[in-house]
N, C-alpha and C positions, 0 to 999 in steps of 0.2 A: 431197682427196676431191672428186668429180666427180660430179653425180648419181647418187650410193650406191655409188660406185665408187673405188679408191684407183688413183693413176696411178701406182703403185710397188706393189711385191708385199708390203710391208711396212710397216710405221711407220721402223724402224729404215732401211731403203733410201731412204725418202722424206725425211728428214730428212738422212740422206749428201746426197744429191743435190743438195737445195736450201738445207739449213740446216750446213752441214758445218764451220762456225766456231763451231757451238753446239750439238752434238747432245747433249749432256746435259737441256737446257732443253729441247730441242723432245720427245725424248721422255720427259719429264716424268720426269725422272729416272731412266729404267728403261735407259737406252740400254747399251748394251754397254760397262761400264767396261776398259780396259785394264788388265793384271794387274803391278804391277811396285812398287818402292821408288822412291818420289822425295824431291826436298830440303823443309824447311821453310822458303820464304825469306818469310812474312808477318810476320805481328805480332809484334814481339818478333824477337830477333836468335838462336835458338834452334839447335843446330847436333845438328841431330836431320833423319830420314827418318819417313816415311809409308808406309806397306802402301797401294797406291790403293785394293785392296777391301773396305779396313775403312773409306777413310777417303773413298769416292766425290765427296762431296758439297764436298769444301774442295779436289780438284784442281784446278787450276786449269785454265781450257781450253785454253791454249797447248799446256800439258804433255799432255792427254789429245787433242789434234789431230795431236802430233806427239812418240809414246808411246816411238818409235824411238832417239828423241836423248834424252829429260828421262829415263826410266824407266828403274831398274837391275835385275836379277833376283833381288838378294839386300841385305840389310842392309848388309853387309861391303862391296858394289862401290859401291853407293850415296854411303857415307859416304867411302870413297876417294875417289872423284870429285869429291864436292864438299864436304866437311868434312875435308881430309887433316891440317890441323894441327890437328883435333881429334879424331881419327882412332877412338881408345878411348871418347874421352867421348860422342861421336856413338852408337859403338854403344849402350853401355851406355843412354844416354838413349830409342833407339831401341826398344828390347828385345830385343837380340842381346845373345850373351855377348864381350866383348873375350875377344880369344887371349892378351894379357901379364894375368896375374895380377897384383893388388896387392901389391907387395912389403911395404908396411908401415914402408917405409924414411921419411926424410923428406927434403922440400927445400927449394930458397927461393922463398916467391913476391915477387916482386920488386913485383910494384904493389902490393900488400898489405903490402909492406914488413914481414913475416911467415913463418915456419917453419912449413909443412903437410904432415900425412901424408899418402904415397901409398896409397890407399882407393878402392874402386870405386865410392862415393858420394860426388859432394862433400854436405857438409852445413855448418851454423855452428860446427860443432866444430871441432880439428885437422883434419880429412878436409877434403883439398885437392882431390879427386880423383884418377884416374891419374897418375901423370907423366908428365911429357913425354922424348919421346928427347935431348932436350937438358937437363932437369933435372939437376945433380949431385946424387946419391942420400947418403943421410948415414944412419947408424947410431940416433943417436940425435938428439930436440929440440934438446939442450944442441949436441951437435957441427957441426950444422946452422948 
């Protein structure tokens, strides 16, 4: 601003211009968020996506400087891209529906050195979560 005067037509223009590695900050958060899914890569090793317009305030500014490359248009392309070998559980944690259904079948988790159902929730029960395309599926616990 210039004696009562803005050297841009806009807040949103003037911050492009001169602040354009931080326009979320400069306009005070209002700035025009980009519309897309991106990854979680912060705290915790989480293999899950973000709505950017639900979730403005934790994108990161690499990813909202450069919305073209980080930001997918949908849950499904998202976690492709950058969760493939968790591919279901991404969605699922995401809040999209996986396309393979929980068979109910079960199989081995090997670091667990333990037999888990395939369930669209992991939890501490048997629910191992989805399976994996390389899982051997087994009928029952005991056959497992």
């Amino acid at each position: 601003k210039f004696y009562g005067s803005y050297y841009e037509s806009s807040l949103d223009a003037c911050c492009e211009r001169y602040f354009s590695w931080d326009i979320y900050t400069c306009t005070g958060g209002s700035g025009t968020v980009p519309v897309g899914f991106y990854p979680s890569w912060g705290s915790g090793s989480e293999t899950k996506c973000f709505n950017s317009t639900e979730t403005a305030k934790t994108l990161p500014d690499y990813m909202r400087q450069n919305s073209e490359q980080w930001l997918d248009s949908d849950i499904e392309s998202c976690c492709e891209r950058h969760f493939n070998w968790a591919y279901s559980d991404c969605i699922s944690v995401s809040g999209g529906s996986p396309s393979a259904p929980a068979t109910g079948s079960w199989y081995m988790n090997h670091q667990k050195e333990i037999c888990q159902q395939d369930c669209a929730k992991e939890s501490d029960g048997p629910c191992g979560g989805l399976a994996k395309s390389w899982n051997t599926l087994y009928e029952t616990a005991a056959t497992c």
